[in-house]
C-alpha positions as a printed NumPy array, in Angstrom:
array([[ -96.487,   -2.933,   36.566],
       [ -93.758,   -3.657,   39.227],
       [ -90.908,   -2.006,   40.763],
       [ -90.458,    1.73 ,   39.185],
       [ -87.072,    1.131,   36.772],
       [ -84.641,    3.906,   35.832],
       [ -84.067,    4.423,   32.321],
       [ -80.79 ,    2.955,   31.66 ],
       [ -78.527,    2.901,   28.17 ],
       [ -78.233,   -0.458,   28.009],
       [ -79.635,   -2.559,   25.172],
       [ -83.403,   -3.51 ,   25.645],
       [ -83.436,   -7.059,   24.747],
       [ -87.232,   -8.503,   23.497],
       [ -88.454,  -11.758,   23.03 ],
       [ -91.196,  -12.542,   20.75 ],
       [ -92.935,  -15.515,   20.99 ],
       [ -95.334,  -15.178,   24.147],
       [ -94.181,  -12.012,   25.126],
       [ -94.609,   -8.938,   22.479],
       [ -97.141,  -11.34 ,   20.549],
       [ -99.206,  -13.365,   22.523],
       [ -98.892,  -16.227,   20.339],
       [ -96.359,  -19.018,   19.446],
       [ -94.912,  -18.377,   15.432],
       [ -93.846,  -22.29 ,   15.14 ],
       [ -97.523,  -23.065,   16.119],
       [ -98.817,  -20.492,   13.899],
       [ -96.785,  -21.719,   10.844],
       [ -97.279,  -25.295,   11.477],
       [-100.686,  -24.716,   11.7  ],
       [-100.896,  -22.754,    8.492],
       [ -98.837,  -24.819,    6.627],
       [-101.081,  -28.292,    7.283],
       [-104.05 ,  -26.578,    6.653],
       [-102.611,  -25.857,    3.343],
       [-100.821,  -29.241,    2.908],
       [-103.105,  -31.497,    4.811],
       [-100.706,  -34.581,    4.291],
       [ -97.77 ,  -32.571,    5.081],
       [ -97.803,  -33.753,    9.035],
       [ -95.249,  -36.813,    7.053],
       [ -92.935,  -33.757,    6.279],
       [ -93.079,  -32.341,    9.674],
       [ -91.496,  -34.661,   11.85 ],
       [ -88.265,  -35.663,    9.207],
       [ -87.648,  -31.375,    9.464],
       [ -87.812,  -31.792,   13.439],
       [ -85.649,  -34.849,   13.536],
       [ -82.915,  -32.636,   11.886],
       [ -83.336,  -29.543,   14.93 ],
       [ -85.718,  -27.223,   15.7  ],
       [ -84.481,  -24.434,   13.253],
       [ -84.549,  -26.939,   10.265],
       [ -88.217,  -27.344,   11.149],
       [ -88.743,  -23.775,   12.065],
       [ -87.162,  -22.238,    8.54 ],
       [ -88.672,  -25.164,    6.187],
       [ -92.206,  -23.977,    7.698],
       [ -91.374,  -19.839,    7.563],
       [ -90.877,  -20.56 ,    4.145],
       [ -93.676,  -22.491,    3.368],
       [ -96.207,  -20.216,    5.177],
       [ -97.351,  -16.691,    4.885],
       [ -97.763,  -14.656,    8.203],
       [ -99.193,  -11.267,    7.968],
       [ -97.549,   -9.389,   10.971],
       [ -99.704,   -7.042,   11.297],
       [-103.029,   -9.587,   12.479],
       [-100.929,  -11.149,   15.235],
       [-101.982,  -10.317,   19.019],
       [ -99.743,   -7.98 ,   20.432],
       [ -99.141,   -7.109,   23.826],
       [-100.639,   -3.757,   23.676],
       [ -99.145,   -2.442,   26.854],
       [ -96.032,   -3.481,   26.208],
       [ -95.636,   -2.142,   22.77 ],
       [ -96.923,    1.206,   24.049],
       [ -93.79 ,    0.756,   26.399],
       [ -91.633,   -0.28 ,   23.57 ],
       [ -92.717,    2.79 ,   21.566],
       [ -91.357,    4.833,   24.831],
       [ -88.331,    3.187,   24.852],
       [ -87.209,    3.913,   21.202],
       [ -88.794,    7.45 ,   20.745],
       [ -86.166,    8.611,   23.822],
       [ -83.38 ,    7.178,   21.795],
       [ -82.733,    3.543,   23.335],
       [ -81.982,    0.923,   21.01 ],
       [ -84.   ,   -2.309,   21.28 ],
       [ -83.491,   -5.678,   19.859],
       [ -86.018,   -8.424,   18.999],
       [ -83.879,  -11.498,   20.269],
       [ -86.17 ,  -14.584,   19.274],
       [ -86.019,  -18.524,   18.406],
       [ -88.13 ,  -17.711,   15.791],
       [ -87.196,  -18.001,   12.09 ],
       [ -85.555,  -14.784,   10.958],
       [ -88.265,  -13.947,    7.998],
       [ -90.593,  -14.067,   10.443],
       [ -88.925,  -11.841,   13.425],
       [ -87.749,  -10.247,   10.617],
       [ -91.382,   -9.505,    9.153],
       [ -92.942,   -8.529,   12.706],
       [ -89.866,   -5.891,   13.112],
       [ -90.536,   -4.379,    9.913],
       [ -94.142,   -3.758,   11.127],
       [ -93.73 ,   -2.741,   14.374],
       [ -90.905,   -0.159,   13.789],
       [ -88.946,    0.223,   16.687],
       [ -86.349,   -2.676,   16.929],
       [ -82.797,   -1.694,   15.661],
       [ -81.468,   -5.052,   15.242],
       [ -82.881,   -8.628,   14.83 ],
       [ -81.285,  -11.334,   16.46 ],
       [ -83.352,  -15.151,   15.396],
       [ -82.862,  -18.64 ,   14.153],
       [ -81.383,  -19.316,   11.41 ],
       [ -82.051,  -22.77 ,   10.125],
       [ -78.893,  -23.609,   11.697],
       [ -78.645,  -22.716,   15.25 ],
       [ -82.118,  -22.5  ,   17.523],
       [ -82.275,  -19.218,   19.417],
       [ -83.559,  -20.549,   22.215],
       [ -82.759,  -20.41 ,   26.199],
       [ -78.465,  -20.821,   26.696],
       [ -78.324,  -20.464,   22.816],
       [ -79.916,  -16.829,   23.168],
       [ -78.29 ,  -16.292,   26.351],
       [ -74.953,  -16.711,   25.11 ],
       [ -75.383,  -14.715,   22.115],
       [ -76.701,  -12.075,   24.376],
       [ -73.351,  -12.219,   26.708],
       [ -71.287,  -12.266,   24.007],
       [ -72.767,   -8.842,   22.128],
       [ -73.206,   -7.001,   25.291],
       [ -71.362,   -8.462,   28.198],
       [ -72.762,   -9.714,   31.133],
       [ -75.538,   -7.199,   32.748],
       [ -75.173,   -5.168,   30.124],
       [ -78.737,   -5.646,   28.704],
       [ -81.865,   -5.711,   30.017],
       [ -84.325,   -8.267,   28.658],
       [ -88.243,   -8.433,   28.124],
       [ -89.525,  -12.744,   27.892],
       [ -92.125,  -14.679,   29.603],
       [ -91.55 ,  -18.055,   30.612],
       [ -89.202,  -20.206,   32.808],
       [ -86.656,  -20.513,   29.786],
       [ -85.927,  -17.229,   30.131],
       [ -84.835,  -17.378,   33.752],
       [ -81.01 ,  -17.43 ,   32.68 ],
       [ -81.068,  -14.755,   30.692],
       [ -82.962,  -12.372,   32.987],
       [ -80.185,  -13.821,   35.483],
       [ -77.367,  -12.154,   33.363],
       [ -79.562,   -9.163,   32.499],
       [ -79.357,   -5.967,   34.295],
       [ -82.698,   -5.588,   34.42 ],
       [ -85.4  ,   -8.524,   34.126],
       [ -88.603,   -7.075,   32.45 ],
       [ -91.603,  -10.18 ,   32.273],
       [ -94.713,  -10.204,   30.348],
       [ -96.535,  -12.802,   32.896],
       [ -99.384,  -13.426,   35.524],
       [ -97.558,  -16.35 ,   37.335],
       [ -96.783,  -15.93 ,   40.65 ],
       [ -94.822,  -18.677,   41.103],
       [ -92.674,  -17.612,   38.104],
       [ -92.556,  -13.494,   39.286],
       [ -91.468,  -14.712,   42.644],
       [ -88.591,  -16.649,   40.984],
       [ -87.517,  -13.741,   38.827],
       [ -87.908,  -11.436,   41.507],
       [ -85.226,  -13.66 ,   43.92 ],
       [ -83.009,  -12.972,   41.537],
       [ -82.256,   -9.725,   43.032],
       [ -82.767,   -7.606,   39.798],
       [ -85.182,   -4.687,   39.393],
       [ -88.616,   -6.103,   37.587],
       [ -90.823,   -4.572,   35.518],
       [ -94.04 ,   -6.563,   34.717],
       [ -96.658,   -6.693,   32.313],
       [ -99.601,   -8.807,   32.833],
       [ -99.703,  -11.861,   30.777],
       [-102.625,  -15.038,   30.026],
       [-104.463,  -14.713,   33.341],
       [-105.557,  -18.983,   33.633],
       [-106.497,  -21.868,   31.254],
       [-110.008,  -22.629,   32.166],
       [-111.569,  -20.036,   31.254],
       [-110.646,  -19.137,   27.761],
       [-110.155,  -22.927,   26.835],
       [-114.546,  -22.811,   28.308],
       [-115.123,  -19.86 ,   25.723],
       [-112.901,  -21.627,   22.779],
       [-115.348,  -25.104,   23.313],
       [-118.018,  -22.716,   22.788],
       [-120.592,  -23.98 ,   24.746],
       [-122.956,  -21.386,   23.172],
       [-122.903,  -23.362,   20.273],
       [-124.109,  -26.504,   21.687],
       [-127.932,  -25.681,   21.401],
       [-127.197,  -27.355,   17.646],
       [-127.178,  -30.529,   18.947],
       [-130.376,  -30.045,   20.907],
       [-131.445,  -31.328,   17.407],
       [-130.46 ,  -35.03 ,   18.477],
       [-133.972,  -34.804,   20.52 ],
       [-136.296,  -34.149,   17.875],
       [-136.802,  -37.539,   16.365],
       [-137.754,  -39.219,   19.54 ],
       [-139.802,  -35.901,   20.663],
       [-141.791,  -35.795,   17.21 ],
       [-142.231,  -39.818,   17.726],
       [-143.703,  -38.762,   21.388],
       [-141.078,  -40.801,   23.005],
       [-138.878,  -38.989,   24.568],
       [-140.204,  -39.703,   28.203],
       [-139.2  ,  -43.429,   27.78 ],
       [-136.494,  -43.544,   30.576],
       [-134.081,  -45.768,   28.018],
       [-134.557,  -43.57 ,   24.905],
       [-134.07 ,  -40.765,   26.968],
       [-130.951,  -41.634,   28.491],
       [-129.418,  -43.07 ,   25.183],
       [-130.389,  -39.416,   23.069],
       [-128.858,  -37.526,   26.444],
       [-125.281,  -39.966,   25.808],
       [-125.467,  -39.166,   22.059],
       [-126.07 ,  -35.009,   23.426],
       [-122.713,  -35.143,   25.23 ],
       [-121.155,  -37.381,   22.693],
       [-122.186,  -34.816,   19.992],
       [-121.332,  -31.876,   22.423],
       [-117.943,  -32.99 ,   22.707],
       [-117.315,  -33.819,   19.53 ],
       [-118.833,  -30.307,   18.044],
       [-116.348,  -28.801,   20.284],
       [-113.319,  -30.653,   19.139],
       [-114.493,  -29.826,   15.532],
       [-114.729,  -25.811,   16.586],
       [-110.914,  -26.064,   17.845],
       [-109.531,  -27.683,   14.739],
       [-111.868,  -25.011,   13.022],
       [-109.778,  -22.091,   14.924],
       [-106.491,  -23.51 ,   14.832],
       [-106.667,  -23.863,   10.98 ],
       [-108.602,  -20.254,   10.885],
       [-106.682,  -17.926,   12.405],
       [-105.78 ,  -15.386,    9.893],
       [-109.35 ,  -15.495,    8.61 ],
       [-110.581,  -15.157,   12.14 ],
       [-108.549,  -11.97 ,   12.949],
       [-109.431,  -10.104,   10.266],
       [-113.416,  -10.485,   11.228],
       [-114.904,   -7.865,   13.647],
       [-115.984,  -10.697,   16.059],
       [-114.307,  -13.042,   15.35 ],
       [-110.599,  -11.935,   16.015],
       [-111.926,  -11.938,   19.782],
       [-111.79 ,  -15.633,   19.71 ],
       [-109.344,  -17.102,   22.822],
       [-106.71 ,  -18.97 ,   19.915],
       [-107.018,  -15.89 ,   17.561],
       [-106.256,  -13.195,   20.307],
       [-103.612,  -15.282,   22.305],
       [-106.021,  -15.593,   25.843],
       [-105.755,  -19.686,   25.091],
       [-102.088,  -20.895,   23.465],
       [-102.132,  -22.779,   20.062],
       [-100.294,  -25.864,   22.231],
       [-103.431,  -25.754,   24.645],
       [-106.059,  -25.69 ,   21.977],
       [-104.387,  -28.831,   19.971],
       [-103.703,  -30.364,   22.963],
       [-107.581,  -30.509,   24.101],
       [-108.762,  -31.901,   20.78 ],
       [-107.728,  -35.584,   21.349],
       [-109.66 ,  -35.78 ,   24.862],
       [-112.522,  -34.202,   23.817],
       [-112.889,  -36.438,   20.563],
       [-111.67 ,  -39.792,   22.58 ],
       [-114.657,  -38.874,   25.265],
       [-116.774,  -38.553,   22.445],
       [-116.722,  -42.133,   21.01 ],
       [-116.245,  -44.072,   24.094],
       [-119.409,  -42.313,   25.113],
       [-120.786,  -43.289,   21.453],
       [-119.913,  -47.241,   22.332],
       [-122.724,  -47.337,   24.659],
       [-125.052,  -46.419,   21.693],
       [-126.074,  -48.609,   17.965],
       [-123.14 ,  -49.139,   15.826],
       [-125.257,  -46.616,   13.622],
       [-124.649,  -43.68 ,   15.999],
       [-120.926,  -44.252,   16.14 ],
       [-120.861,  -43.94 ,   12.229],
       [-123.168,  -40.932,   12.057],
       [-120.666,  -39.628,   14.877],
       [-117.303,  -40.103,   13.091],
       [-119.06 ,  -38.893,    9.285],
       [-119.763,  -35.361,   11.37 ],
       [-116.437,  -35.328,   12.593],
       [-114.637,  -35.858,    9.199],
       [-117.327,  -33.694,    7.63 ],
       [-116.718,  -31.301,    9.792],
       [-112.7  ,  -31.038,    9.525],
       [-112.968,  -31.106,    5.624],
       [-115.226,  -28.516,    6.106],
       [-112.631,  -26.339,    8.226],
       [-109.808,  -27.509,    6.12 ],
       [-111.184,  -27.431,    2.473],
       [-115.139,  -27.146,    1.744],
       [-115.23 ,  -23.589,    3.402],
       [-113.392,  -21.874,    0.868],
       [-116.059,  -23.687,   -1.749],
       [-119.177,  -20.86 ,   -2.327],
       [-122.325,  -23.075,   -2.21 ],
       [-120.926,  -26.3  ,   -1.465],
       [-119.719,  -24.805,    1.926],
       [-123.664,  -23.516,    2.391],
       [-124.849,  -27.349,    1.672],
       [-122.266,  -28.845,    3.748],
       [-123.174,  -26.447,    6.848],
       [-127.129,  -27.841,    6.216],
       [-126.02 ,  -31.096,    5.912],
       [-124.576,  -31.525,    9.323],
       [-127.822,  -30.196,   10.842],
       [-129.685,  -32.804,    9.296],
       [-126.994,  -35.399,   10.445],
       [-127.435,  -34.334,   13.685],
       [-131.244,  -35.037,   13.614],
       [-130.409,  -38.452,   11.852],
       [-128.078,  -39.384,   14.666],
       [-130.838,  -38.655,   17.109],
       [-132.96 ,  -41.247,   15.489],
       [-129.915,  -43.803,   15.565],
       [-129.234,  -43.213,   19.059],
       [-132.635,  -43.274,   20.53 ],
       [-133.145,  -47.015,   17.308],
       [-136.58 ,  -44.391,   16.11 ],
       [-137.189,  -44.471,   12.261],
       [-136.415,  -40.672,   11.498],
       [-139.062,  -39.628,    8.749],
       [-137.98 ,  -38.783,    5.12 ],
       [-140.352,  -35.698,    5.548],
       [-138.504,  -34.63 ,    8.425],
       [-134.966,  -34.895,    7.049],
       [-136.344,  -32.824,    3.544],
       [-138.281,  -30.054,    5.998],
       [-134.462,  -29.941,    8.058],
       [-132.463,  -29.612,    4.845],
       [-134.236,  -26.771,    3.671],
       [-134.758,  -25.133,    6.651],
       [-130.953,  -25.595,    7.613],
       [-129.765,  -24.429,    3.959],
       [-131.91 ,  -21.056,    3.935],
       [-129.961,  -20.423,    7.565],
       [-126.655,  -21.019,    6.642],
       [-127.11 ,  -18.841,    3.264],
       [-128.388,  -16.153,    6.203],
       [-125.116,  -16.661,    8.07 ],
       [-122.949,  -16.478,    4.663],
       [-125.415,  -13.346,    3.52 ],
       [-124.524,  -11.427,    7.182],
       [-120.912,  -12.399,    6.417],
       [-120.614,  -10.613,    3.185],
       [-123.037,   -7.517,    3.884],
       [-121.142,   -6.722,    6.43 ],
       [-117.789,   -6.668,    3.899],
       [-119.68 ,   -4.401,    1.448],
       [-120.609,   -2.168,    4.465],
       [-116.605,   -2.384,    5.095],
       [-115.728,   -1.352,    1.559],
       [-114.167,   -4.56 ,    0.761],
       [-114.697,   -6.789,   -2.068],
       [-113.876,  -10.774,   -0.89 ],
       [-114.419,  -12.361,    2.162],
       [-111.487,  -13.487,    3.538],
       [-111.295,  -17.356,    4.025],
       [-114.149,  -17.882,    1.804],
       [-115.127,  -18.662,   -1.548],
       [-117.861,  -15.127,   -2.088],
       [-117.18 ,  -11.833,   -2.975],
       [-119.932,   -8.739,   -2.28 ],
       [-121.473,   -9.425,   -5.614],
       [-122.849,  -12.875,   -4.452],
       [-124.83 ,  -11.279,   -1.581],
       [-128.418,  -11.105,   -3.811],
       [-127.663,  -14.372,   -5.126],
       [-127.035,  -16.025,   -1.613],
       [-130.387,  -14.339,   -0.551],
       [-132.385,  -15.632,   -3.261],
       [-131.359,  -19.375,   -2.57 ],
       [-131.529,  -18.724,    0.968],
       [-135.104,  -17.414,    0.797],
       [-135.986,  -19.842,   -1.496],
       [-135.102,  -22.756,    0.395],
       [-136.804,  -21.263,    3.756],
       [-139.945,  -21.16 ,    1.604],
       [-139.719,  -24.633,    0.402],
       [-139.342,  -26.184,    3.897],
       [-142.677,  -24.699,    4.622],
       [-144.148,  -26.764,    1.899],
       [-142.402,  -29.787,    2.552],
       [-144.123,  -29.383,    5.465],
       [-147.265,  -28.386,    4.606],
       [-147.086,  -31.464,    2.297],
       [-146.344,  -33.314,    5.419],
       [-149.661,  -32.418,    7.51 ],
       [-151.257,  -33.492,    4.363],
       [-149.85 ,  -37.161,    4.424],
       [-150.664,  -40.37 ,    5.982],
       [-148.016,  -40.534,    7.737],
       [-148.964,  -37.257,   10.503],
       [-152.322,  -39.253,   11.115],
       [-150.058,  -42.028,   13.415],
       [-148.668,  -39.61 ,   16.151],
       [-151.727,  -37.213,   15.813],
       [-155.337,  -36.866,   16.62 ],
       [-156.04 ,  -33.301,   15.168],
       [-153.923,  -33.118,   12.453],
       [-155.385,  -30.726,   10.608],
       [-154.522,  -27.751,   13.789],
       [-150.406,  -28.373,   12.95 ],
       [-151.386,  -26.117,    9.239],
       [-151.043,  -23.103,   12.015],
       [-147.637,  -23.888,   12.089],
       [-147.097,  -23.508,    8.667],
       [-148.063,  -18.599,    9.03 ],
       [-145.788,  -18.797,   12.084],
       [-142.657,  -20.59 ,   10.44 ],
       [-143.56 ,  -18.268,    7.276],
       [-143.247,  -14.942,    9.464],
       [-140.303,  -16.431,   10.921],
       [-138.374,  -17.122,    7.997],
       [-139.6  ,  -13.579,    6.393],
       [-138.181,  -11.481,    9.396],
       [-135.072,  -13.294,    9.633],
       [-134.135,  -12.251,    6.061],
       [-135.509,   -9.265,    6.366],
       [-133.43 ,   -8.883,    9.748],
       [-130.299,   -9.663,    7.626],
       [-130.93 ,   -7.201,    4.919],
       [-131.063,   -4.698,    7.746],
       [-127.894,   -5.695,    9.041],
       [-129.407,   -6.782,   12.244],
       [-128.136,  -10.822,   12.13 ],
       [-124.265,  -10.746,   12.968],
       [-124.242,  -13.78 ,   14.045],
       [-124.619,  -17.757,   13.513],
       [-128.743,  -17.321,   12.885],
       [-129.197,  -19.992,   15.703],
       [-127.662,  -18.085,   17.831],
       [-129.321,  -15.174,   16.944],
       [-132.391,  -16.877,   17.651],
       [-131.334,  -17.687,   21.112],
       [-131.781,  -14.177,   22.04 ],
       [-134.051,  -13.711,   20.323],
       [-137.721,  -12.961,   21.811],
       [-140.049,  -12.808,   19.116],
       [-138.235,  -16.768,   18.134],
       [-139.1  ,  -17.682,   21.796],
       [-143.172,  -16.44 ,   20.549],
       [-142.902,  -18.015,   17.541],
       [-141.302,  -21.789,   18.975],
       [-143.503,  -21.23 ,   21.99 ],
       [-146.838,  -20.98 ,   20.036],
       [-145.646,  -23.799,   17.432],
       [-144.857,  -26.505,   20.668],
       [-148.639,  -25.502,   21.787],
       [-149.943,  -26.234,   18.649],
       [-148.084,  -29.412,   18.281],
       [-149.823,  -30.554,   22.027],
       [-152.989,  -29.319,   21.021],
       [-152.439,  -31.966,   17.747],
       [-151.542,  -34.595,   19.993]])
């Protein structure tokens, strides 16, 4: 924690942004505000051209933040708590919009007075710091920020209090001759901004492999190679897709009971890193797509726009948002095809569909059982309320079922005879893929899936059995 302070009378100064929450409120508003006015990015920049507080008040007021979802710094709101229960005033000094400083003060209960921007004046840096001087004389508060901004201020405070894990940026603050108090702050980048690409999720796109593996091509050194670049391409672009997702999800996100631990939704990765990523990892994506059929690169940019209406609009849609999420499996298995120039089957794309609707309705099924479990009646960012839970199970059942015929129907067609010489041995796939789709559901009636179902199946032992038996099959068929 640092040097051991005395407890002085003078005013304890706070900033917000970065320090008591762990977040930025301009990013969080803009943010907010495009995901509910997609075309409003032509708004943004006219606001900024007239200051920083023009842009921050026209988005406070446009936006709704609920205070009491943002990341705090735990530790040093316990310390705040201290401060004001022994009768020392504090004041949230901020370049935030006031309705917003003024919100988070309300909920947090211990600041006295409320010093922000305006829409006029920026509270920012000298701006703060000579507000600061001017209400309580040189050294004669202490004050609680985070960055290098703030390195005047702590200057002409008495005591400089950080919330930070620099040491480049303590040592500075420490030169300054003042007694320090610290609080730890983001520890690194790389590591959060690895968990926020969610590499976890990138088994999805193993799906690009199965046309050319159900073809029995795979091993062809070009095909390979060109279904590995359209991997990466779709790996990149997937993660790009699951940033935008977070950025426009937050409050959603920190109101769910995993999903508030995500890096942008509990301040580990900044909202500035985050966006800032996106444009790389997309631009990687396509220039990797160039080396691939002009067929790829279009089945590459419709997931990408599917994917961001989906984040920005198709979500909130009940049903649509369960087709959509199928949809983009399928695509995924399409691309494969176009990548590796292999014909993908009609049979396979219908058997996918299905397959991939019955496990997103499991996904949006865990969702709401586990808000009826919470006593609440809506799931937040979504278009379903408890009551749809039975009806999400029936078409989610139903359409698990169905892919079993489709395949079944499949075995029975000309078509299997070309890549197989014992046919007739895949119908054993059709009692394993049964018992798999049964105890899935019957998994999420229990409660048990609380999580994206592929995931799930990742760890997962009895889906290892079941995929394990179903490959030997297939090679037996062969």
């Amino acid at each position: 924690m640092g040097e051991k302070l005395a407890q002085p009378d003078r005013v304890l100064c706070v900033d917000l942004d970065g320090t008591l929450v762990r977040t930025d409120l301009l990013h969080e508003t803009l943010f907010s505000f495009l995901k509910l006015n997609p075309f409003g990015i032509f708004l943004v920049l006219p606001w900024l051209l007239k200051g920083r507080a023009v842009l921050k008040k026209e988005l406070a007021a446009r936006t709704e933040i609920n205070p009491a979802t943002l990341p705090y710094n735990i530790a040093l709101l316990d310390e705040l708590v201290k401060q004001q229960r022994s009768g020392r005033k504090l004041v949230l000094a901020t370049s935030a919009d006031s309705k917003l400083a003024e919100g988070v003060a309300k909920h947090v209960g211990v600041f006295g007075e409320v010093v922000a921007s305006d829409g006029q004046r920026n509270l920012g840096g000298f701006e703060k710091l000579a507000l600061l001087r001017e209400k309580f004389g040189e050294e004669g508060f202490d004050y609680v920020g985070d960055a290098r901004v703030d390195l005047p201020i702590w200057g002409a405070a008495g005591e400089a209090w950080m919330v930070s894990s620099n040491p480049g940026l303590i040592k500075r603050v420490k030169a300054l001759g003042k007694p320090v108090k610290i609080f730890a702050g983001r520890r690194g980048v790389f590591r959060p901004l690895l968990r926020a690409l969610r590499p976890h999720q990138w088994v999805k796109n193993f799906l690009i492999f199965l046309a050319p593996l159900l073809a029995q091509r795979i091993l062809e050194p070009q095909i390979f190679f060109a279904t590995l670049v359209g991997f990466v391409a779709f790996c990149l672009c997937s993660s790009s897709a699951y940033l935008i997702n977070d950025l426009f999800d937050l409050a959603a996100d920190r109101e769910h009971h995993v999903k508030k631990m995500r890096p942008l939704a509990c301040g580990d990765l900044s909202l500035a890193w985050g966006a800032f990523i996106v444009v790389p990892l997309i631009s990687i994506a396509f220039i990797l797509a160039l080396l691939l059929p002009a067929k790829f690169i279009f089945a590459l940019a419709l997931y990408f726009v599917a994917t961001l209406t989906y984040s920005l609009v198709l979500k909130q849609e009940p049903i649509l948002d369960i087709v959509t999420l199928a949809s983009l499996y399928s695509l995924r298995i399409l691309a494969g095809g176009y990548a590796a120039q292999i014909l993908v089957s009609t049979w396979l794309l219908a058997f996918s569909m299905f397959l991939f609707l019955s496990l997103a309705c499991v996904k949006r099924f865990s969702e709401i059982y586990r808000l009826r479990e919470a006593n609440h009646q809506k799931v937040k960012g979504r278009g379903y309320v408890t009551g749809d839970m039975e009806l999400v199970a029936q078409f989610g059942t139903a359409a698990g079922y169905i892919s079993v015929l489709v395949l079944a129907l499949y075995m029975n067609s000309e078509e299997v005879a070309r890549y197989y010489t014992h046919p007739r041995e895949l119908w054993l796939i059709c009692p394993l893929l049964l018992y798999w789709i049964g105890r899935i559901w019957l998994l999420a009636h229990r409660g048990q899936v609380l999580e994206d179902p592929i995931v799930f199946a990742m760890k997962d032992k009895v889906s290892y059995l079941v995929g394990a038996l179903s490959g030997l099959i297939l090679l037996f068929a062969i």
